[in-house]
C-alpha positions in Angstrom: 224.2 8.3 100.9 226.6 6.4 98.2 228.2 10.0 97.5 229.2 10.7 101.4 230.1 6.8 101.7 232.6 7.2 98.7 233.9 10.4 100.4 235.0 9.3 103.2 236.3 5.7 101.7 238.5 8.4 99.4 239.8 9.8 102.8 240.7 6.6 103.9 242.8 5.5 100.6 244.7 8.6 101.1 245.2 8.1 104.8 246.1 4.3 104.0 248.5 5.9 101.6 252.3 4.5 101.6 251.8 2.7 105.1 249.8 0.4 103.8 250.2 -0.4 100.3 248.1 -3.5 100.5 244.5 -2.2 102.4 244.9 0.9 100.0 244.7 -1.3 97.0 241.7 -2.9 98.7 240.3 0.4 99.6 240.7 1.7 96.3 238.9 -1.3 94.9 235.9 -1.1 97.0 236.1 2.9 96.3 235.3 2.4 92.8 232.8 0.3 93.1 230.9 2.4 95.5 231.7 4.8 93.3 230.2 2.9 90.0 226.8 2.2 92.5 226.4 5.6 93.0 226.6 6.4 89.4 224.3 4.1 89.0 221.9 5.0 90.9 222.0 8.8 89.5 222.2 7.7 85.9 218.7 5.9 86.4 217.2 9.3 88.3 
């Protein structure tokens, strides 16, 4: 569920891209720590 979630929050960063500098820093930041959860998650599988 955390891998699709970071997907699509990567799809968003890159349609955020250059019109939005500001919400794509925030997206990116939320991204990675979606990200780091789902690493998480796996590393304790």
């Amino acid at each position: 569920m955390l891998e699709s979630i970071g997907r699509r929050m990567r799809e968003r960063v890159e349609a955020a891209g250059e019109a939005d500098p500001a919400s794509q820093d925030i997206l990116i930041a939320v991204t990675q720590d979606v990200e780091k959860h789902h690493w998480t998650m796996q590393a304790q599988r």
